[in-house]
NUKOL-640048 format. One line per field, with one value per residue: residue in one letter; x, y, z of N, C-alpha, C in turn. Coordinates in Angstrom, 1 decimal. Layout:
BEGIN
aa (A;...)
n.px (X;...)
n.py (Y;...)
n.pz (Z;...)
ca.px (X;...)
ca.py (Y;...)
ca.pz (Z;...)
c.px (X;...)
c.py (Y;...)
c.pz (Z;...)
% end
This chain:
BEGIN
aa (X;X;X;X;X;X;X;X;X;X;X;X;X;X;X;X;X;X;X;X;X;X;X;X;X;X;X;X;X;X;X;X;X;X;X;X;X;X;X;X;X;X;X;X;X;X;X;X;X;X;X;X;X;X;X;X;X;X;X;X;X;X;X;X;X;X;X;X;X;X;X;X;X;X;X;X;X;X;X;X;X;X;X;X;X;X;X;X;X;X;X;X;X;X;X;X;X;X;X;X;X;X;X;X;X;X)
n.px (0.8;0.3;2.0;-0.3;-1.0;0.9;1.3;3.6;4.7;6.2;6.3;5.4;7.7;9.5;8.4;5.8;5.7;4.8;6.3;5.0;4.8;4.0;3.7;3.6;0.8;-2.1;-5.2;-8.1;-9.1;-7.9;-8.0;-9.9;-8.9;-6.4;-6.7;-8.4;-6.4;-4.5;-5.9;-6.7;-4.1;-3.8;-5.1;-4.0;-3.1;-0.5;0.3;0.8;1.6;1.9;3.5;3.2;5.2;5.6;7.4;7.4;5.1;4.1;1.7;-1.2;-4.6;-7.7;-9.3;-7.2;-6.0;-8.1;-8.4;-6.2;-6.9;-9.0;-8.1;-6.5;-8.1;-9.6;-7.1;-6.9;-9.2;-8.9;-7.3;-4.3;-1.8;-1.1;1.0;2.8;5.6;8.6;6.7;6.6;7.3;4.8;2.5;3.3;2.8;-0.5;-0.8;0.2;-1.5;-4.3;-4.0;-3.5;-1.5;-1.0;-2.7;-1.6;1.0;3.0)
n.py (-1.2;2.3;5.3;7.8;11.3;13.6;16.6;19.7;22.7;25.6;28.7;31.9;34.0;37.0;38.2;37.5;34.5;31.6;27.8;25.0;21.1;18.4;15.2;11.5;9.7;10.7;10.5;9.6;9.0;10.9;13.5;15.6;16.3;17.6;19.1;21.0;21.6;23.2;25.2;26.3;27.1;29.1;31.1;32.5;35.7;36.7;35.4;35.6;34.1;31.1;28.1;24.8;22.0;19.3;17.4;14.9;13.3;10.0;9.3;9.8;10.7;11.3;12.4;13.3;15.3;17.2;17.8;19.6;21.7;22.8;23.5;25.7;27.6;28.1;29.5;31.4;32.9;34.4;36.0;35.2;33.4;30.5;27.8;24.9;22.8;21.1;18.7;15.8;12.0;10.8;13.0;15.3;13.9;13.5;16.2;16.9;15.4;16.3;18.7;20.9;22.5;25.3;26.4;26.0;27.3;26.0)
n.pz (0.0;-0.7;0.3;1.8;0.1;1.6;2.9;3.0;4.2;4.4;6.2;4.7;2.7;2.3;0.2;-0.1;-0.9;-1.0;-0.1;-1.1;-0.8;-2.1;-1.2;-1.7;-2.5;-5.0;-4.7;-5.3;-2.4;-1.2;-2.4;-1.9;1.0;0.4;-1.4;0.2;2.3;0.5;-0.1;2.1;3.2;1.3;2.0;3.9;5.1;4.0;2.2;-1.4;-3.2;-3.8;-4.4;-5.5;-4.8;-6.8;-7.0;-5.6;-5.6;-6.2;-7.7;-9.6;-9.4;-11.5;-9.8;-7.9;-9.7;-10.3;-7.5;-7.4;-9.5;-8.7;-6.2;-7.4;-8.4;-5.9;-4.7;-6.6;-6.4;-3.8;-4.3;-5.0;-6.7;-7.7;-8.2;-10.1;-9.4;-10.3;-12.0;-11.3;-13.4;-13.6;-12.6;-14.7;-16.9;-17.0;-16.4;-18.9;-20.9;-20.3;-20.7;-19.0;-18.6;-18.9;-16.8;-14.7;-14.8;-16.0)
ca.px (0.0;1.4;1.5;-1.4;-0.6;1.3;1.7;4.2;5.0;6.9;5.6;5.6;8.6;9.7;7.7;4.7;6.0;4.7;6.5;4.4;5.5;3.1;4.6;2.9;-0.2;-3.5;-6.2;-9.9;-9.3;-7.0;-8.1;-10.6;-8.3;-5.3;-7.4;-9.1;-5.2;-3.9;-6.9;-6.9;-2.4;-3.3;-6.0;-3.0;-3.2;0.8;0.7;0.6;2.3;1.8;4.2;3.3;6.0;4.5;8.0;7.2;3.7;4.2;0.6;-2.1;-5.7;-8.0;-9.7;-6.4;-5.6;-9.3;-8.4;-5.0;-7.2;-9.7;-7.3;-5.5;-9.3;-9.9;-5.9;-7.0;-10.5;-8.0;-5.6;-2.7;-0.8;-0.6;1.6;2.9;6.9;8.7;6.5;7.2;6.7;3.2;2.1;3.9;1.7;-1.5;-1.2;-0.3;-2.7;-5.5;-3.5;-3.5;0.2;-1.2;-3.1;-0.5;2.2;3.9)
ca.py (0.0;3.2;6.4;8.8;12.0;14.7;18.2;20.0;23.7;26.9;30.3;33.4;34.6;38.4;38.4;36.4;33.3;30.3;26.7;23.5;20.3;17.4;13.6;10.2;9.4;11.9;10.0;9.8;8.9;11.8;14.6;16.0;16.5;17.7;20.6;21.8;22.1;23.9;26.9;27.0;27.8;30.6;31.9;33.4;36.9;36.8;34.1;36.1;33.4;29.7;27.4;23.6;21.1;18.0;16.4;13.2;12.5;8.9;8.9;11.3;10.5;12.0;13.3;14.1;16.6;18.0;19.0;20.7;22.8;23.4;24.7;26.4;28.5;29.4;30.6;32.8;34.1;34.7;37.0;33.9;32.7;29.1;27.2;23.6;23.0;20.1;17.6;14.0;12.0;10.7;14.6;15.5;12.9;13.8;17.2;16.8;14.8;17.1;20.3;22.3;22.8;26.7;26.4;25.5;27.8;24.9)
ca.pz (0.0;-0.8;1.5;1.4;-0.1;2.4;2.8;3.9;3.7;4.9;6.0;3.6;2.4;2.5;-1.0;0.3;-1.4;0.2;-0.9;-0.5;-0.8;-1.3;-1.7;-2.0;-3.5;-5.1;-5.7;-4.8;-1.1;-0.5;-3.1;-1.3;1.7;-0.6;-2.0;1.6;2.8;-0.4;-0.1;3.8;3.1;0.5;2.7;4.7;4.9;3.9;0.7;-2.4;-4.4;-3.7;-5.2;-5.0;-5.3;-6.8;-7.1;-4.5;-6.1;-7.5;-8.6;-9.8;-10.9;-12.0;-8.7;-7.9;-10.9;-10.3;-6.5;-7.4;-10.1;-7.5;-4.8;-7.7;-8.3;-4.7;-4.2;-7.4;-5.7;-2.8;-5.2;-4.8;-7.4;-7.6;-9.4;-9.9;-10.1;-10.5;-11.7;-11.3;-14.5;-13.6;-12.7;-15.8;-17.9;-16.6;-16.8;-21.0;-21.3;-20.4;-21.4;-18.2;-17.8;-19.0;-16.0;-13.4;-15.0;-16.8)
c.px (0.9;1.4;0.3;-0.3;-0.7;1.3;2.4;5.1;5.9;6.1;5.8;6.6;8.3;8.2;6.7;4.5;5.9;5.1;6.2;4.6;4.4;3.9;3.5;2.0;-1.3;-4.3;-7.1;-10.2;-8.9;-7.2;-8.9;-9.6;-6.9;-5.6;-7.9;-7.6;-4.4;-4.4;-6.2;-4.9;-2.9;-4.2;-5.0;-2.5;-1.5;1.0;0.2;0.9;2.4;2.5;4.3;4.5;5.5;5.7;8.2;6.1;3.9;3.1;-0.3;-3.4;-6.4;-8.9;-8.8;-5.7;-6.9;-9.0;-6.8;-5.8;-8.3;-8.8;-6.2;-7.2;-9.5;-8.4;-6.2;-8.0;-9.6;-6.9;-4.2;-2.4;-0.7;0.0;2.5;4.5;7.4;8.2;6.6;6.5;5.3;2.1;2.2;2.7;0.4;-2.0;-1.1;-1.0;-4.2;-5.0;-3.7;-2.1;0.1;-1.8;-2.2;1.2;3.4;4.2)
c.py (1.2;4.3;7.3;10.1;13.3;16.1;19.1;21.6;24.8;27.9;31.3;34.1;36.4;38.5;37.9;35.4;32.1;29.0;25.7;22.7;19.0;16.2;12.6;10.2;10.3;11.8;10.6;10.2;10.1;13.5;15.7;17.1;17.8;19.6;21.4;22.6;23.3;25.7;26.8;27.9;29.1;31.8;33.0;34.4;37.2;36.3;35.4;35.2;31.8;28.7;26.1;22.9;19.9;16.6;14.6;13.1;11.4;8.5;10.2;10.8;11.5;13.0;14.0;15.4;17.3;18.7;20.0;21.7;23.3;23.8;25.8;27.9;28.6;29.8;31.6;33.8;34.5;35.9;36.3;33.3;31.4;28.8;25.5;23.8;21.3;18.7;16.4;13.2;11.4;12.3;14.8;15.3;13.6;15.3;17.6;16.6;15.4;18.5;21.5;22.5;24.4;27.3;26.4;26.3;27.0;25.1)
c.pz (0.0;0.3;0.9;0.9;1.2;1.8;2.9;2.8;4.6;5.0;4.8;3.7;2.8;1.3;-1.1;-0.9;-0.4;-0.7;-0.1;-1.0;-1.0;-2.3;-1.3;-2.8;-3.7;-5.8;-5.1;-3.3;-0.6;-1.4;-2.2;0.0;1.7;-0.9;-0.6;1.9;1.7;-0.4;1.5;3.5;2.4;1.2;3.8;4.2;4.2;3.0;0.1;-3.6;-3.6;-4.8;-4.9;-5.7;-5.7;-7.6;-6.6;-5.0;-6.6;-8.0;-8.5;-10.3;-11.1;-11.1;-8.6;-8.5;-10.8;-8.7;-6.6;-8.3;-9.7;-6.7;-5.7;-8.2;-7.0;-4.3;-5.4;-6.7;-4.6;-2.9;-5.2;-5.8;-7.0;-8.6;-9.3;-10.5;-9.8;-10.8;-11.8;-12.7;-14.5;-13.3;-14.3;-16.9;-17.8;-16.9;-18.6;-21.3;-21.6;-20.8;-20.5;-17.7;-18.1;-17.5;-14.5;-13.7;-15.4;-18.1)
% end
């Protein structure tokens, strides 16, 4: 069984640059969860710029890719910058595949 999908981030930079970190898995079980944590971070009066890491993801479905582009629309109604950086080649895949790497600043 693999790990659930974690979180793990830093406070806001001088430039309210916030860098989040998520590793393991981002499916069905864990989307939901994934997305609540991503808004509640940009909701901080100090984030202007949210920058997920989605290098540890070793899987993504398709819930998964729907709550990073949900938590990447409420850090917009928020005025926050999201964006997706290094992604692992199943991220990678997924997001070609549907063609929102415009979306995620890819």
């Amino acid at each position: 069984m693999q790990p659930d999908a974690t979180i793990q981030h830093e406070p806001a930079d001088a430039d309210g640059l916030v860098v989040a970190s998520i590793s393991g898995e981002l499916d069905l079980d864990r989307a939901d969860a994934v997305r609540d944590r991503l808004a509640a971070i940009s909701t901080d009066p100090a984030c202007r710029y949210l920058r997920v890491d989605v290098a540890g993801l070793d899987f993504i479905d398709s819930y998964g890719l729907g709550a990073l582009v949900s938590a990447r629309n409420s850090a917009a109604a928020s005025g926050v910058t999201l964006t997706l950086a290094q992604p692992s080649p199943p991220v990678r895949k997924a997001i070609e595949v549907t063609g929102l790497g415009h979306v995620f600043g890819l």
